[in-house]
N, C-alpha and C positions, 0 to 999 in steps of 0.2 A: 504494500500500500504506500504510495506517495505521499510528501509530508503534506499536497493540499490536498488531496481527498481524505487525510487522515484529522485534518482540521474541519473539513466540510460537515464528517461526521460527528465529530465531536462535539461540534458546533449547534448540528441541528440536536443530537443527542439531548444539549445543556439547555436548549430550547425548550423543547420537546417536555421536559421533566420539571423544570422550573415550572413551566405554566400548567400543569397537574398538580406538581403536590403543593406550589402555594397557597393557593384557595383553599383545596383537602383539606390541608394540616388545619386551618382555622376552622374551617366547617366540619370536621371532623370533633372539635376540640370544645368549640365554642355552643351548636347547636344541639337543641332536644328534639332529634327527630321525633322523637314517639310524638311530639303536637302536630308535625308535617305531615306525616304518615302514620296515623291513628294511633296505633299503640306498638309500632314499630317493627312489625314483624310483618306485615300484608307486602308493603309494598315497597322493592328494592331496586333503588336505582344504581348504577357501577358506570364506571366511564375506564378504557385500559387504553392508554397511547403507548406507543412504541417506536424505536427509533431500529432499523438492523443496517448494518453495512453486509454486503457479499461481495465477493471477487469474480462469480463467474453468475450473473443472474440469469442469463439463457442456458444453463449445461448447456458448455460445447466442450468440445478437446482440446483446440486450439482457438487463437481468434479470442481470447474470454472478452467478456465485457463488467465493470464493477459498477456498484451504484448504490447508494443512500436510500432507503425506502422508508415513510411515516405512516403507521397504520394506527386510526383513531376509531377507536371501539365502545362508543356509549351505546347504553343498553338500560332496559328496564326488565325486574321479575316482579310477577304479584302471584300469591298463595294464599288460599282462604280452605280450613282453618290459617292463621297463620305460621309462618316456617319461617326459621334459619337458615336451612339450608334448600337447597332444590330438589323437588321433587324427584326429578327423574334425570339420570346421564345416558343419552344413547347417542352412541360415538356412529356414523352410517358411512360410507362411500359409495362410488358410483360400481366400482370393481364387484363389492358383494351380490353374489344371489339373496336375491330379497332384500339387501339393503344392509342390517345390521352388521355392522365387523363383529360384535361380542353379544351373546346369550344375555340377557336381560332378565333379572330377576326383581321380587318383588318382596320388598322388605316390609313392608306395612301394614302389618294384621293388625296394629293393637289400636288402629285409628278408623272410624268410621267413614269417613269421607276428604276427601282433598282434591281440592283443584290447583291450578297453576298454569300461567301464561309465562310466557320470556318470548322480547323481541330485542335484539343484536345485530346492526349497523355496521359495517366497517368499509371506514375510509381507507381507498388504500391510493399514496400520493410519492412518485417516481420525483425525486431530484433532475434526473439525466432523462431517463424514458420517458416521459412526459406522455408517450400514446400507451404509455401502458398503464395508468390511470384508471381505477375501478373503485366498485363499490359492490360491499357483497351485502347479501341478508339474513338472518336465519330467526325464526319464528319458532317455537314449541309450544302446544296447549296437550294438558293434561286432565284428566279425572279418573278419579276413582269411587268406588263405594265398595264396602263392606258389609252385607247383608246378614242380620241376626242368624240367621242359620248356617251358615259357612261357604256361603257365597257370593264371590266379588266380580267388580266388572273395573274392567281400564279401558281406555280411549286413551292412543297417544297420536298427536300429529305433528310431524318438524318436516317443514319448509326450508330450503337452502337455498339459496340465489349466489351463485360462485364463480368458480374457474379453475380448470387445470392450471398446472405447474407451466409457465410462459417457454415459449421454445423460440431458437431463432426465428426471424424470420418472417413472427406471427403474432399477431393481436393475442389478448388473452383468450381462451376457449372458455367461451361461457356456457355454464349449464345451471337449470331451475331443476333440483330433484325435490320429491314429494314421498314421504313414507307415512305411513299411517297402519296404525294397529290398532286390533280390538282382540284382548283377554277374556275368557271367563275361565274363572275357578271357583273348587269345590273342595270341600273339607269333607271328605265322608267321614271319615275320624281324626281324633287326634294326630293319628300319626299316616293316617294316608288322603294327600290332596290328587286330586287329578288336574288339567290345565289344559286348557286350547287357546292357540293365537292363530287368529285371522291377520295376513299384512298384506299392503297393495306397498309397491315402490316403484313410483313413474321416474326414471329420467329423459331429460329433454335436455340435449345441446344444439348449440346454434350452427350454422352447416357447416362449418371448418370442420366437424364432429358429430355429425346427427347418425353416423353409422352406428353409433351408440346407443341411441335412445331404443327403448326399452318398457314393459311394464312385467314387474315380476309378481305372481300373484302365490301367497305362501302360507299352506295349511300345515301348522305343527300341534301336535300334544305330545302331553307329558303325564307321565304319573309318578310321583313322589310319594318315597318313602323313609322318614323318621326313626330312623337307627337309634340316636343319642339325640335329647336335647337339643345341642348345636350340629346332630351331624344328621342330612337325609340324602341317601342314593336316591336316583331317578333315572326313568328311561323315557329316550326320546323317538317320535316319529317326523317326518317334515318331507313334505312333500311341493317344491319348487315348480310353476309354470313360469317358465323364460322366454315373451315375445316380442319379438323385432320391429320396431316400425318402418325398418327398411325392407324387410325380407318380403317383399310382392311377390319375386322369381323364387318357385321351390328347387331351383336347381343352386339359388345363393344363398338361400336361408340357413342360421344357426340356431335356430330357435328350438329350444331342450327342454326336457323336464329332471328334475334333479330330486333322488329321496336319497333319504339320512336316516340310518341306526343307530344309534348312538347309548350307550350307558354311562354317567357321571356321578360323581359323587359334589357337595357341597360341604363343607365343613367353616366351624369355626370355633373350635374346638376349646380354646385356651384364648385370652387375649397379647397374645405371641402370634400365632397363627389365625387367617381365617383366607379361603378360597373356594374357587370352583373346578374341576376337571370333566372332561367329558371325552371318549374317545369311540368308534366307531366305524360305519362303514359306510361309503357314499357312492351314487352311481349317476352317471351323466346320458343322458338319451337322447342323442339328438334328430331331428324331424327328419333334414335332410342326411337321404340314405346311402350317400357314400363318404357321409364321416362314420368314423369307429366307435361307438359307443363307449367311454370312461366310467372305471369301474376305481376305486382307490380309499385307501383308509383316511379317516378325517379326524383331528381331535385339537381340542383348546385347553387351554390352561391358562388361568389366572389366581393368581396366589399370591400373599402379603406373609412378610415373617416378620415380627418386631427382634430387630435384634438383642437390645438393650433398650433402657429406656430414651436412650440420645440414637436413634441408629434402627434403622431400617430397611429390607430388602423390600422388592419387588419383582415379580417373572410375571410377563404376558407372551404365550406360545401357540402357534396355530399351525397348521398344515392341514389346507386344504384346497377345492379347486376355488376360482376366480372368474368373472368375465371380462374379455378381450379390450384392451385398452389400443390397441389397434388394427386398421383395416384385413390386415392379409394372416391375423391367427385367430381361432374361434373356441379357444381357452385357455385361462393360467394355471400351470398347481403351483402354487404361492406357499414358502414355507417362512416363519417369521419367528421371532424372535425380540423382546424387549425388555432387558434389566434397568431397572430402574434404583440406586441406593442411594438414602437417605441419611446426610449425619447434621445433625443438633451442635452446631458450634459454641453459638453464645445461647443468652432467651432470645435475640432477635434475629441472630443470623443463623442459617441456615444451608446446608449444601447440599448439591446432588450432584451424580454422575448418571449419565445412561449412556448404555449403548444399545444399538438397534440394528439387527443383520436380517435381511430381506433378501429370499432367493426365488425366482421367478424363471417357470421352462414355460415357452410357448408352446401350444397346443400341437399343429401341424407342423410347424418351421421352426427350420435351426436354430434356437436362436435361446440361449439363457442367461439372464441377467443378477446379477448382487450386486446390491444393496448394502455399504456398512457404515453407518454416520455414528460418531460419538458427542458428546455433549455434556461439558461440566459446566455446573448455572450455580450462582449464588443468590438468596433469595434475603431482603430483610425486611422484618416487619416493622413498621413505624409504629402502627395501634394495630387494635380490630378493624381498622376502615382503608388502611394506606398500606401497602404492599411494592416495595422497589425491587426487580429483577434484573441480573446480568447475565448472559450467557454468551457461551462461546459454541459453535459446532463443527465438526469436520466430519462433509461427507464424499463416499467414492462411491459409486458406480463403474461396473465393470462387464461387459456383454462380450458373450462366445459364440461360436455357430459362425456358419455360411449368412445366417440371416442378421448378423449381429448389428449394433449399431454403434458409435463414439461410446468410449468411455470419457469419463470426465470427474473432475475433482471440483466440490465448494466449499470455500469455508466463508461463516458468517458470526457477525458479531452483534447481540443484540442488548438493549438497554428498554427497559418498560417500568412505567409506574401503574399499579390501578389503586383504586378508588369504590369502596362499597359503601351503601348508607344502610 
């Protein structure tokens, strides 16, 4: 980095942070929100700006190009009863069948009802690329009920308004995806629930990418069983319709249906430990009859260990298939990987390390790609409301095969303040 883009950053950095946390610190300090916001727990407003420098914003190989990026993230959540925390985390990409990266569970039996909205804004403003200028959105509504007899209903819906990762050459690849779920469970006893999810996941990109667009329609049950207290196996069924909105010609169509076997266990056993596993068998069917139908084992893992009481692991693991994030293969099996550890420095400061290895074989063609980015971030709390982050990341990409593409190296350097009320 050059010493003036390395003041450029710095600069907009010191900007960027000053005009967050000055106002914060006093309104954080100074004000009773419970008169603003009723009795202070309905309704949550957050604001998170960010400053990141990269060296290579298009991945390429050669050729890199660097640049300054300010992404301004005000948001509001409201929750009735009211909450502290949000309702609901479901992480979705366009790659997933059906939508969800991670199995979704439901932690709230001891509450009779909860709703919850969040809508999140982000400005995203190019120093240098100036055409690459966006704005994204993301909307979630939630409900629940809990029925005296031992049966519950959820409704989830998150809206996304975004964009792929920018490539040379190219505007941002904008996509609107839409996922939506409908729950119902049953407590026939104590210790055994059963569970059905209904989900739709439309995605929709603009024509740089419409080869993508998609609506995947996905019927799963469950039946859970209560071992221990904190521990219950379950067994899964799920059954994936995958179709194209481009596939007109059944001679180019990829449009598939996808079931899953799966057996998991959840625990949480000690507060040391607490996680989910699930592992099984998955089979890909697709329409058109001179691809080969994928037959292949699937399984997730996510697991917390507290190490000590300053000190904490993390493992997020998957292996399973994917849809094609480009024209000429018509699937992924995507194996992944995410350590995440946590240590307790001061009371306010905070560290973590991750790393994340990502291995992807395309479906028909030569062609397999990894993924390995690392990332040690310092975090400090100012209060309950004001939160300073630094991070640093290095990632590589590296692709084999006849069909292969550039590999390429970025490292990025990011600085953020947020703001919760």
């Amino acid at each position: 980095m050059t010493r003036p883009l390395i003041n450029r950053f710095l600069y907009s950095s010191v900007v960027v942070l000053c005009l967050l946390c000055l106002p914060c610190t006093v309104l954080a300090s100074d004000l009773d929100f419970s008169s603003l916001f009723g009795d202070g727990n309905h309704i949550h407003p957050f604001i998170t700006l960010e400053t990141t420098w990269s060296d290579n914003i298009f991945k390429t190989k050669d050729d890199t190009k660097s640049d300054t990026v300010i992404y301004t993230s005000p948001g509001i959540w409201f929750a009735l009863p009211g909450a502290e925390t949000k309702a609901i985390s479901v992480e979705t990409a366009s790659e997933s069948p059906g939508g969800a990266s991670l199995t979704r569970f439901n932690d709230m039996d001891m509450i009779r009802y909860q709703t919850y909205f969040l809508y999140n804004p982000e400005f995203e403003t190019y120093l240098d690329n100036t055409d690459q200028n966006d704005v994204n959105h993301k909307a979630e509504g939630y409900f629940l009920y809990n029925f005296a007899g031992g049966l519950s209903i959820e409704l989830l819906d998150q809206f996304i308004a975004s964009h792929d990762d920018i490539a040379l050459g190219l505007d941002n690849v904008n996509y609107n995806n839409n996922y939506l779920c409908g729950t119902l469970s049953y407590d026939v006893t104590e210790k055994l629930r059963l569970r059905m999810d209904y989900t739709q996941y439309d995605v929709n990109y603009e024509s740089l990418a419409n080869y993508k667009d998609r609506v995947d329609n996905t019927l799963s049950s469950y039946i859970f069983f209560k071992i221990q207290p904190k521990t219950s196996i379950f067994f899964q069924y799920y059954n994936t319709d995958i179709n194209y909105d481009m596939d007109t010609d059944p001679l180019k169509s990829i449009d598939s249906t996808e079931n899953g076997y799966l057996a998991g266990v959840r625990w949480n056993i000690t507060n040391k430990t607490s996680g989910t596993f699930k592992a099984g068998y998955q089979t890909k069917d697709f329409d058109r009859a001179s691809f080969a139908d994928v037959s292949t084992l699937k399984f997730e893992l996510n697991a917390n260990y507290e190490i000590s009481g300053h000190s904490s692991l993390s493992l997020t693991a998957k292996d399973e298939l994917s849809e094609t994030d480009t024209d000429d293969a018509y699937y992924i099996q995507a194996d992944s990987l995410l350590a995440v550890y946590e240590q307790a420095l001061t009371e306010r400061f905070t560290g973590f390390m991750s790393a994340n290895y990502l291995r992807e074989d395309y479906g028909d063609i030569d062609r397999t790609d990894t993924t390995l980015d690392v990332s040690p971030s310092l975090s400090y709390v100012f209060n309950n409301r004001l939160t300073f982050n630094a991070a640093y990341t290095y990632e590589h990409v590296s692709s084999s095969g006849s069909d292969a593409v550039d590999d390429y190296t970025k490292n990025t350097i990011l600085l953020s303040a947020s703001a919760s009320f």
